[in-house]
C-alpha positions in Angstrom: 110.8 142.3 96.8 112.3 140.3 99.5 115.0 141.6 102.3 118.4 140.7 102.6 119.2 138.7 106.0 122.0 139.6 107.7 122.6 139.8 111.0 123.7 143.5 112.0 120.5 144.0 110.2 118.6 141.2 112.1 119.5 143.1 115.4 118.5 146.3 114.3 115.1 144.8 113.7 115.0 143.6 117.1 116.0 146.6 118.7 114.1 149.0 116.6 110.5 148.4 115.7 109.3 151.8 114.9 107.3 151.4 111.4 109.0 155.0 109.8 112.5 152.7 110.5 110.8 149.8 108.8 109.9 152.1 105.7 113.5 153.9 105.8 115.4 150.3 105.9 113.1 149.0 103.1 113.6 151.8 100.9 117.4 152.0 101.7 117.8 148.8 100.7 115.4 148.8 97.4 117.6 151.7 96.4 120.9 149.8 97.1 120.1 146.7 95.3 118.8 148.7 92.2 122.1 151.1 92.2 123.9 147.4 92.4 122.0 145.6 89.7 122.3 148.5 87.4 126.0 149.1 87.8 126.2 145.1 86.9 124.3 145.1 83.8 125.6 148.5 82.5 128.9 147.1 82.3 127.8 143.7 80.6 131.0 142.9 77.9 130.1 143.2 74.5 131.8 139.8 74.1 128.7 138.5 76.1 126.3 139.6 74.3 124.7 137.1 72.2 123.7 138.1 68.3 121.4 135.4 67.3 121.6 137.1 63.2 125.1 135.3 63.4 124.0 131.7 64.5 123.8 130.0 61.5 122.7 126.5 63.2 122.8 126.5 67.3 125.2 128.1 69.2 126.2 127.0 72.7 126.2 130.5 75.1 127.1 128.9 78.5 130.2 130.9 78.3 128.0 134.1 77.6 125.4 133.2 80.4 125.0 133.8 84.0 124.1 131.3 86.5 122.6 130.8 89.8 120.7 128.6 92.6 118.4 129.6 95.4 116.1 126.7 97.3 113.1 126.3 95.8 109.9 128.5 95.8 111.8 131.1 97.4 112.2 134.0 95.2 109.2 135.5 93.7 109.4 136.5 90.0 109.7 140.1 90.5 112.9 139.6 92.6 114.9 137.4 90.1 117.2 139.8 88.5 118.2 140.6 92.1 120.0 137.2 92.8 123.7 136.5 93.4 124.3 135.8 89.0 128.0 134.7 88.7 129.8 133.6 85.5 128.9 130.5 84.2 132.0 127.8 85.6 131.3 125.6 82.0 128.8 123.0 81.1 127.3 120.7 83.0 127.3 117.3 81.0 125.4 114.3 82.2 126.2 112.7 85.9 128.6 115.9 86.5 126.0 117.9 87.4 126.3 118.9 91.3 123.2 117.1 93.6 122.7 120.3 95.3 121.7 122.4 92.2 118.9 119.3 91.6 117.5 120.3 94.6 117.4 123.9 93.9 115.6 126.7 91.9 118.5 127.2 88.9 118.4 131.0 87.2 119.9 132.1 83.9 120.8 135.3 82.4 122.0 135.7 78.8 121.9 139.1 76.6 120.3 138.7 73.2 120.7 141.2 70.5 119.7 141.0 66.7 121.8 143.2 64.1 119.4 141.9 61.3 117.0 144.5 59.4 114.4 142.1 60.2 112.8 139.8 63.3 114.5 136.7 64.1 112.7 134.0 66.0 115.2 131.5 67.8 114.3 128.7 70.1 116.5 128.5 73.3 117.1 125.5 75.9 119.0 125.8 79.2 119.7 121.9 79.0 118.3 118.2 78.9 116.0 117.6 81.2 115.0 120.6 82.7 110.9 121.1 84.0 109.2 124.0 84.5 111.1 126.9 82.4 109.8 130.1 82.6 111.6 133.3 80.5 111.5 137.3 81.6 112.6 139.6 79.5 113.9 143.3 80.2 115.2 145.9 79.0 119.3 145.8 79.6 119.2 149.6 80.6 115.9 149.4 82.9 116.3 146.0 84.2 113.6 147.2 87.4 111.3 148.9 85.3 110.7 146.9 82.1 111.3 142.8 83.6 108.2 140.7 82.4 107.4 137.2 82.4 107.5 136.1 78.7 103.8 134.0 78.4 104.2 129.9 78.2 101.5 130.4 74.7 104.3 132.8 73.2 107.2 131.2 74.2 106.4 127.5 74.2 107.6 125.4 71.1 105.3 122.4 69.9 107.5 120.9 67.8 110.0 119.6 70.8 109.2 119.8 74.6 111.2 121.6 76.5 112.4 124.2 73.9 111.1 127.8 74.1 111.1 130.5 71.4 112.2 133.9 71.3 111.6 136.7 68.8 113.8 139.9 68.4 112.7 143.0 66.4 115.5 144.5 64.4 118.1 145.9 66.4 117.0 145.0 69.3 118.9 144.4 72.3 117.2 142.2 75.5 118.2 140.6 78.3 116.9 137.1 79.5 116.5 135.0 82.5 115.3 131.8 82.7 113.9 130.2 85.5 114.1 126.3 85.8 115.0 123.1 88.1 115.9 119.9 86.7 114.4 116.4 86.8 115.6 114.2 89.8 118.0 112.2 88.1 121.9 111.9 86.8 121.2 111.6 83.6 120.3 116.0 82.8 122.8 118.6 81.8 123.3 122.5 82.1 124.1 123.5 78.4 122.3 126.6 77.4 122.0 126.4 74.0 120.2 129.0 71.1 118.8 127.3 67.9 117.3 128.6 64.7 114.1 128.5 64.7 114.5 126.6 61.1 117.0 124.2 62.6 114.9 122.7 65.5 114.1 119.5 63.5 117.5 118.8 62.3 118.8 119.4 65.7 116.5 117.5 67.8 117.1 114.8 64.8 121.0 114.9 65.4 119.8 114.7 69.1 117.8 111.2 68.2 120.4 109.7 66.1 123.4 110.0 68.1 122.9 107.0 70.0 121.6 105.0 66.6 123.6 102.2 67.1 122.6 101.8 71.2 119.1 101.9 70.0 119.1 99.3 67.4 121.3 97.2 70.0 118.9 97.8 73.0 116.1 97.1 70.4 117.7 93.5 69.5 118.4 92.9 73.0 114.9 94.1 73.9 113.3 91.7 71.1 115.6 88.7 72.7 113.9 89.2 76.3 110.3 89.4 74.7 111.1 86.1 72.5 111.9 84.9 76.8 108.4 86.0 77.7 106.8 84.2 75.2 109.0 81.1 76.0 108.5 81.2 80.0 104.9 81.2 79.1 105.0 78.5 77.2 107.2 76.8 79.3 104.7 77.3 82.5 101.1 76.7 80.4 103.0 72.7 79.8 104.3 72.0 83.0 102.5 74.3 85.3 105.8 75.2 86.7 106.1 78.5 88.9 109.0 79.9 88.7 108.8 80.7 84.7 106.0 83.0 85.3 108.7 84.7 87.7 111.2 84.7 84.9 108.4 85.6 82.5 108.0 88.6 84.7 111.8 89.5 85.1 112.3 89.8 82.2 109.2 91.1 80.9 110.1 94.5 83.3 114.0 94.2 82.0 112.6 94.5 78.6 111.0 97.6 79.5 113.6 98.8 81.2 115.7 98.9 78.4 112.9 99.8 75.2 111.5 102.9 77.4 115.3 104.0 78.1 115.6 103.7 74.2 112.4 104.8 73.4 112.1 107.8 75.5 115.3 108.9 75.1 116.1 112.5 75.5 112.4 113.5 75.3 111.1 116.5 77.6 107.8 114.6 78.1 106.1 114.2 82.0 106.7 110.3 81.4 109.9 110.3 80.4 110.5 112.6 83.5 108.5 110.0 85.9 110.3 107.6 84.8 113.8 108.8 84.8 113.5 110.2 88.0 111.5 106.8 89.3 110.2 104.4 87.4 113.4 103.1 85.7 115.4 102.6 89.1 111.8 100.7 89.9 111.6 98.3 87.1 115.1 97.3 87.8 114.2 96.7 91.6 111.0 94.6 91.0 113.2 92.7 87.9 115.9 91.6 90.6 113.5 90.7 93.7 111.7 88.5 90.8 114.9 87.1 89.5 115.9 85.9 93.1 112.6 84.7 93.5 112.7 82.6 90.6 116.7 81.4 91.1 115.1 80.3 94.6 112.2 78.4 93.2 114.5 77.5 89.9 117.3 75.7 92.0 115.3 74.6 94.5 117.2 76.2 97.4 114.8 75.8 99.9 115.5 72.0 100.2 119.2 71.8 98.3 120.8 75.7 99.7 119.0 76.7 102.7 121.7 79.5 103.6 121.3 80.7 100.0 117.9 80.2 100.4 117.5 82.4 103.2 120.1 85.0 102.2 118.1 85.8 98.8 114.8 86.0 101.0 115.8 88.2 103.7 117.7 90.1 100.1 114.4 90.3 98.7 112.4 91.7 102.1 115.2 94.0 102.2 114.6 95.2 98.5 111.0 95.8 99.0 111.0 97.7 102.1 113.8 100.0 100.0 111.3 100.9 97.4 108.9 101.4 100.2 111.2 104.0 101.4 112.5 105.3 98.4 108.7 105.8 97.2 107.9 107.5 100.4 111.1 109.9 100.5 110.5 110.4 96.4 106.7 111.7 96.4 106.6 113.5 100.3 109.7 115.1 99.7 111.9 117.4 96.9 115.1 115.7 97.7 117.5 114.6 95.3 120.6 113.8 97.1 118.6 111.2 99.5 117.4 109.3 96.4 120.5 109.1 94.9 122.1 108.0 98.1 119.5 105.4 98.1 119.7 104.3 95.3 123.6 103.8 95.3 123.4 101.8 98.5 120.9 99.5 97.0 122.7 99.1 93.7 125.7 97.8 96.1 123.5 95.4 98.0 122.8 94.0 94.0 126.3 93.9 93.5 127.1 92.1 97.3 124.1 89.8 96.7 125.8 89.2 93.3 129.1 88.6 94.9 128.0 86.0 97.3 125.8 83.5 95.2 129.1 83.2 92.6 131.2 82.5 95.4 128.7 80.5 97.3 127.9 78.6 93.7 131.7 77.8 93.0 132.2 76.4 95.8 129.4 73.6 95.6 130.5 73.0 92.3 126.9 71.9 91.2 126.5 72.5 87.2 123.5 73.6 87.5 124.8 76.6 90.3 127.9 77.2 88.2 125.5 77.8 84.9 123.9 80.6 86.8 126.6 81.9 89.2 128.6 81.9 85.5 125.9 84.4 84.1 125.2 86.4 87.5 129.0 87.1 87.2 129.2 88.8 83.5 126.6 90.8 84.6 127.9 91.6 87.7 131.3 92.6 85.6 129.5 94.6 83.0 127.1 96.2 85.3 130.2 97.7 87.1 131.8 98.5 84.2 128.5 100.3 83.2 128.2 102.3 86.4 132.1 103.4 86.7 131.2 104.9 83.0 128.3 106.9 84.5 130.3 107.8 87.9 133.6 109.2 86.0 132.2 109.6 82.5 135.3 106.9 81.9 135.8 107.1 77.8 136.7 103.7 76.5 137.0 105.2 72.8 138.8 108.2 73.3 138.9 109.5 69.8 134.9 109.1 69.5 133.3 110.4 71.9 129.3 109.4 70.6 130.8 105.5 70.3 128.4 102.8 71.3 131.7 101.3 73.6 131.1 104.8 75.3 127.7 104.0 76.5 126.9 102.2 79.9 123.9 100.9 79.0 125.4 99.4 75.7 127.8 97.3 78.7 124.6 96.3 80.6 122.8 94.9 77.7 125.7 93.1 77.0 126.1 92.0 80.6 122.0 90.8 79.9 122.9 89.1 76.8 125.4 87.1 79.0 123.2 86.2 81.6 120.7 85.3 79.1 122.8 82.9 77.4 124.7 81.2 80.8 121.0 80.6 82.0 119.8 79.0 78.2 122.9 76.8 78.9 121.7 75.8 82.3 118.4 75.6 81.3 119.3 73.5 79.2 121.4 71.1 81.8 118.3 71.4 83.8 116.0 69.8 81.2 118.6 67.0 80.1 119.6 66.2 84.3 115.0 66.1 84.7 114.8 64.0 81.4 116.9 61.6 82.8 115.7 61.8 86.4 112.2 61.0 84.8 113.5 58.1 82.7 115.1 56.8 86.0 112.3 57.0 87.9 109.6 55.8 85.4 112.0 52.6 85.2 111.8 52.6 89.1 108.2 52.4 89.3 108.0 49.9 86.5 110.7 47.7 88.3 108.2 48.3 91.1 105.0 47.6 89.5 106.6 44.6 88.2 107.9 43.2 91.0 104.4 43.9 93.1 103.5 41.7 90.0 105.5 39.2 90.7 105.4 38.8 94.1 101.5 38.7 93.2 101.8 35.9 91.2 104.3 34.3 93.2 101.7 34.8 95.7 99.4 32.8 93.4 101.8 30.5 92.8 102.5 29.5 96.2 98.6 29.1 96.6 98.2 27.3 93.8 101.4 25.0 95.3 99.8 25.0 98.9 96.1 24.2 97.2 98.3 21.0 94.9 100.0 19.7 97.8 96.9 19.7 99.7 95.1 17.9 97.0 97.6 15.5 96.8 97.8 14.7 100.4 94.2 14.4 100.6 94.4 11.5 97.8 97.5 9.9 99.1 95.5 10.1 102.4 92.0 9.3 101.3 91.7 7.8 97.8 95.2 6.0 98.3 94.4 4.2 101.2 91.0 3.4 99.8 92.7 1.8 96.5 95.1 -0.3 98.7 92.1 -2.0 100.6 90.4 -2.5 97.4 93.6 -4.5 96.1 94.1 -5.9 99.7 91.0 -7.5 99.4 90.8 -8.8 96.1 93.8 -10.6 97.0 92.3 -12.1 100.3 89.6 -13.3 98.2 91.8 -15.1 95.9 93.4 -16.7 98.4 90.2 -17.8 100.2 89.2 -19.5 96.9 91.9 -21.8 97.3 92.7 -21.8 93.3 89.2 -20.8 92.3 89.4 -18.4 88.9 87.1 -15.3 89.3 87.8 -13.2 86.3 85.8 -10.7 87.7 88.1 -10.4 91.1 91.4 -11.0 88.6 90.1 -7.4 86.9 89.5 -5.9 90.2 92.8 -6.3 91.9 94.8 -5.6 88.2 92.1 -2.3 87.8 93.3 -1.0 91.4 96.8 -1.6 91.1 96.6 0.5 88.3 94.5 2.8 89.4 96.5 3.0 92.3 99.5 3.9 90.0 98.0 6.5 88.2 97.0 7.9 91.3 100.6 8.1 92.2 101.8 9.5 89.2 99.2 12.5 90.0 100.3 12.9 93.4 103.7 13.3 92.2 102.9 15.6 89.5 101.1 17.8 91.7 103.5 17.6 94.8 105.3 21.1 94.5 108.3 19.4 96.0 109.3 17.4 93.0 109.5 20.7 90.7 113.0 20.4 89.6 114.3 18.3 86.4 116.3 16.1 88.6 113.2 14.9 90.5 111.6 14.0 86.7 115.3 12.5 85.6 114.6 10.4 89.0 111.1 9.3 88.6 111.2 8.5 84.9 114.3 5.9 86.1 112.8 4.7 88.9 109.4 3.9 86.8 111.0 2.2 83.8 112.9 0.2 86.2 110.3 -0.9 87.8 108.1 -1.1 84.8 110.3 -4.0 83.3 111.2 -5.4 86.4 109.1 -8.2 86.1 109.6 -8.6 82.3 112.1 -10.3 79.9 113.3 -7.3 78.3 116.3 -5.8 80.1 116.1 -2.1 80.3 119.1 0.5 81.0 118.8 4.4 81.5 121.8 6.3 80.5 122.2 9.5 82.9 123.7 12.5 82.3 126.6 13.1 84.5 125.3 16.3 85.9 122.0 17.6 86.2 121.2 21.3 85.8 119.3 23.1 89.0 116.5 23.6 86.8 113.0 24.1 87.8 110.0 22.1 85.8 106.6 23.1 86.7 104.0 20.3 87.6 102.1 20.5 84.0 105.3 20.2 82.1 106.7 17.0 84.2 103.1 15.5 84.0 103.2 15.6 80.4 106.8 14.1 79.3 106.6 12.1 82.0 103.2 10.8 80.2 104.9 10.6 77.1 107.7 8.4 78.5 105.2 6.3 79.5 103.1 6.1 76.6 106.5 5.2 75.1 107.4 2.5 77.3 103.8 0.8 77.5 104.2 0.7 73.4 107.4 -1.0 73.9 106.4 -3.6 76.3 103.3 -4.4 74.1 104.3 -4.2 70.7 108.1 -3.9 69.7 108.8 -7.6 70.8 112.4 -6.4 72.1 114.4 -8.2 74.3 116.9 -4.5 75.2 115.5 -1.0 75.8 117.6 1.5 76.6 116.8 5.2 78.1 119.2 7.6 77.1 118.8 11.1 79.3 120.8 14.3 78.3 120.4 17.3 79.6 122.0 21.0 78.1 121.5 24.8 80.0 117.7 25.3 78.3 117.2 21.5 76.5 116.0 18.4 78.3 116.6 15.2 75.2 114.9 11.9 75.9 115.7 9.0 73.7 114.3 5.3 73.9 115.9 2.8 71.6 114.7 -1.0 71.8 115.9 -3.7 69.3 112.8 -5.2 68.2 110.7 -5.4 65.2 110.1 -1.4 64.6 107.4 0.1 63.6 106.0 -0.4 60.2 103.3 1.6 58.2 100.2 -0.5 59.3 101.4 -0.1 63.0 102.0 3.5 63.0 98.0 3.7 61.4 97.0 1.4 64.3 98.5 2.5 66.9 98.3 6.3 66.2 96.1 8.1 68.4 99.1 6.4 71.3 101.5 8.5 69.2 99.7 11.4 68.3 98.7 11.9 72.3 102.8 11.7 72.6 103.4 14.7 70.1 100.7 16.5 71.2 101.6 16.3 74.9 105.2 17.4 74.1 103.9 20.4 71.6 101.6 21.6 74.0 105.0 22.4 76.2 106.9 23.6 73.4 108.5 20.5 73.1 109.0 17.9 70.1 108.6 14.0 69.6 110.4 12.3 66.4 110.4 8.5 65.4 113.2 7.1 63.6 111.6 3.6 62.6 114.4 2.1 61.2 115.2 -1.4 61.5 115.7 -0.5 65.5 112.7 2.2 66.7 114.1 5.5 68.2 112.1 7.9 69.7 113.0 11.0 70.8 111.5 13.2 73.4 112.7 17.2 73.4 111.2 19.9 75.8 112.7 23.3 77.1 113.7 23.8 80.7 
């Protein structure tokens, strides 16, 4: 037995150590406290008293029991009935119950009696989530002399933790007390309660099914998040993406969070225990520092938000050194009302955080922000709605109380499904806004690879031109000038023969002049200058003019009144203009016309040569004679795309098509 401090008494013991005084005082006092706790439990009510033959089900005695609190591991066994017991205020329900009695030692006292003919056995609990519960029994008359601790292999119930039994013999009359403390948390109660032994199941059945529909909700919403796990996964194992295995992992710990709440429920188990007291309010920690981890990486914010960006960072170093603290204070320490302090002040810094990235997202006005800031804010709503329900035990349903709209977590999961859906959505905008970014850019680097093409063969191109020009300035350089002192002397030595015929030197100067020009003809086919359709138009004027300068027949070219800027590469001029010539040389030689005339017409793709003459035409035996001249024509002009038609009619028309 332990001594009451006071401090008259505390003086007395400093003035007077003798050990006779020390025996006197101890006794006095023994003597006192006995005469006071007899007095009290003589003149327990009958209305107190407890007969467990008339519970038909479970009965509810807080009103018949006794209650009080000393710090913990502070009174020994053998000095319990000795405390301070008061009448029992009421129950304690969920979140009502005072911080200071978490921290404490709690004691009960009830008075049992059974006015059966035979032994009852009950099963009694002093609430929900209560640890370490220990019974004494005694004798109501010899409280002193008979109190025993009841053993934990008599008294404990397997069928549902927490629950202890208690047999009466006929007519007999007991009273209890029953040593506890409860779980760290806000979630236990202070309802003493007695149960029939035969009822237990039922009961703790009722207990389970009370919050039926919350559980089949929080199961749906739990099966949602895993379908998210799944689909993060996937979503990273394509694209190797980050930040999915940080959603994979948010959620994966929300969906724990929410199937142990459900799961565990109201069971007196060490886990269930650990976790309400710890584990739960750590799940949701690590949850949020992944979720802003993954909103950082998701929106990019380091490069697009860097004031977000660092908010959510310095958020998230602030988060973890929390739970640092939290786990120090939580397994060095018995407090209570620290943690919950803690973990209030934290659950405000979510709600702040929360705050700040809606307004910060509005006012971008970025889809993809407003997507997220749009689901960060139902859950922000909901959330608070959730934790005003557990602060004032607010009733939404007033007329049913076990409603599912009574229920914070049933306004969380909700405020989950939200987010869930808002982030889908943006998801979604995401995917469509990167589709598109990739189909832009994939038509930027074909545009690019095709103009490096381009420029590449242009590059050719120009080689090609500077490699023809110097070709053709070599032979208008070196062959020409070699061909014109050929012809230059064949005709001095003609004229030195004063009127002598050599047929020899008559093929010599006819042979260079026209080998001197072909030899023209090629340098202006291969001069890059003369690439345009008007250059051909000009040269194909200039060469039938020319041609039948000399001549009888009288030629005319008709020219189109405007030419098209067109550009006609050296092979394609080389070969119409071959054909024309062909043409012309057949003419001269064989249509014995006295007219030819060029008509030249010109549309936005379509160059149209026709040569008309008004001789004899071309007849069937001609055509066989002279057809390798006229097949060279059509295949010239097919071997541009081109075409070549005769119309041998009385007067021969032949026309010359080719593409520009």
């Amino acid at each position: 037995m332990t001594s009451i401090s006071h401090p008259r008494f505390v003086s007395a013991n400093a003035t007077c150590r003798h050990p006779f005084y020390k025996v006197i005082k101890h006794t006095f006092f023994c003597i006192l406290l006995l005469g006071l706790s007899s007095n009290s439990f003589a003149q327990w009510p009958d209305s107190n008293i407890v007969d467990i033959a008339a519970i038909r089900y479970q009965k509810n005695i807080g009103k018949q029991s006794l209650f009080t609190s000393q710090p913990k591991h502070q009174i020994p066994d053998a000095d319990i009935y000795t405390l301070p017991f008061k009448q029992n205020p009421g129950n304690f329900l969920p979140h009502t119950l005072p911080g200071r009695l978490i921290e404490q030692d709690c004691f009960l006292q009830f008075v049992l009696k059974n006015s059966h003919d035979t032994a009852i056995t009950v099963c009694y609990i002093p609430g929900s989530f209560c640890r370490t519960v220990t019974l004494f029994k005694a004798d109501l008359n010899n409280i002193a002399g008979t109190l025993t601790r009841m053993p934990d292999s008599l008294t404990t119930d397997e069928r549902y933790a927490g629950v202890k039994q208690i047999t009466l013999q006929p007519h007999e009359v007991a009273t209890y007390f029953c040593k506890f403390n409860f779980v760290r948390t806000n979630v236990n109660s202070l309802i003493p309660r007695i149960i029939r032994y035969d009822y237990l199941d039922q009961w703790a059945m009722i207990q389970r099914d009370r919050d039926s529909m919350l559980d089949v909700f929080t199961y749906t919403v739990s099966g949602v998040l895993l379908f998210m796990i799944f689909y993060s996964l996937a979503v990273y194992i394509q694209s190797r993406n980050k930040e999915f295995l940080y959603y994979a992992g948010y959620t994966f710990l929300t969906c724990s969070l929410l199937f142990l709440k459900s799961y565990l429920n109201i069971s007196a188990t060490a886990f269930n225990y650990f976790y309400e007291e710890y584990l739960d309010f750590m799940i949701m920690t690590g949850s949020v520092v992944l979720y802003q981890i993954f909103m950082r990486k998701f929106i990019n914010s380091k490069e697009q938000y860097p004031l977000l960006d660092k908010l959510l960072r310095f958020f998230n170093l602030l988060l973890v050194g929390a739970s640092i603290v939290f786990s120090l204070v939580y397994f060095l320490t018995d407090k209570y009302i620290m943690l919950n302090i803690m973990e209030n002040i934290i659950k405000q810094f979510f709600f702040l955080t929360g705050a700040f990235f809606i307004v910060y997202s509005v006012k971008k006005k970025n889809p993809l922000l407003n997507y997220l800031a749009a689901g960060n804010a139902a859950l922000v709503v909901l959330a608070v709605i959730s934790y005003i329900i557990i602060i004032t035990g607010w009733k939404i349903v007033e007329n049913n109380i076990g409603s599912i709209f009574n229920r914070a977590l049933f306004y969380y999961e909700i405020g989950l499904v939200l987010e869930l859906g808002f982030f889908l959505s943006g998801l979604a905008y995401k995917n469509r806004r990167d589709i598109i970014e990739r189909v832009k850019e994939r038509e930027r680097l074909k545009l690019e690879n095709e103009r490096k093409e381009f420029d590449k063969q242009m590059a050719v191109m120009a080689a090609k031109q500077e490699e023809r020009n110097r070709i053709s300035a070599d032979m208008h350089d070196e062959l020409g000038s070699g061909v014109t002192a050929i012809r230059l002397m064949s005709e001095i030595m003609k004229s030195r023969l004063k009127g002598d015929v050599v047929p020899e030197l008559e093929k010599i100067s006819n042979s260079a002049n026209e080998l001197l020009g072909k030899m023209n003809t090629i340098i202006w086919t291969m001069k890059s200058s003369n690439d345009t359709l008007e250059s051909l138009i000009a040269y194909i004027r200039a060469h039938a003019i020319e041609y039948f300068d000399s001549t009888p027949i009288e030629c005319q070219v008709q020219l189109p009144v405007l030419i098209p800027q067109a550009e006609v590469s050296g092979e394609k001029r080389r070969n119409i203009f071959l054909s024309i010539k062909e043409a012309l040389n057949n003419a001269m030689k064989h249509s014995q016309a006295s007219q030819i005339q060029i008509i030249i017409s010109t549309s936005d793709k379509w160059l149209m040569i026709k040569i008309c003459d008004n001789g004899v035409g071309i007849d069937a035996d001609k055509l066989r004679r002279f057809g390798n001249g006229l097949s060279n024509m059509r295949r010239r002009m097919e071997s541009i795309d081109g075409s070549f038609k005769i119309d041998s009619g009385k007067n021969c028309v032949l026309t010359f098509e080719a593409p520009i």
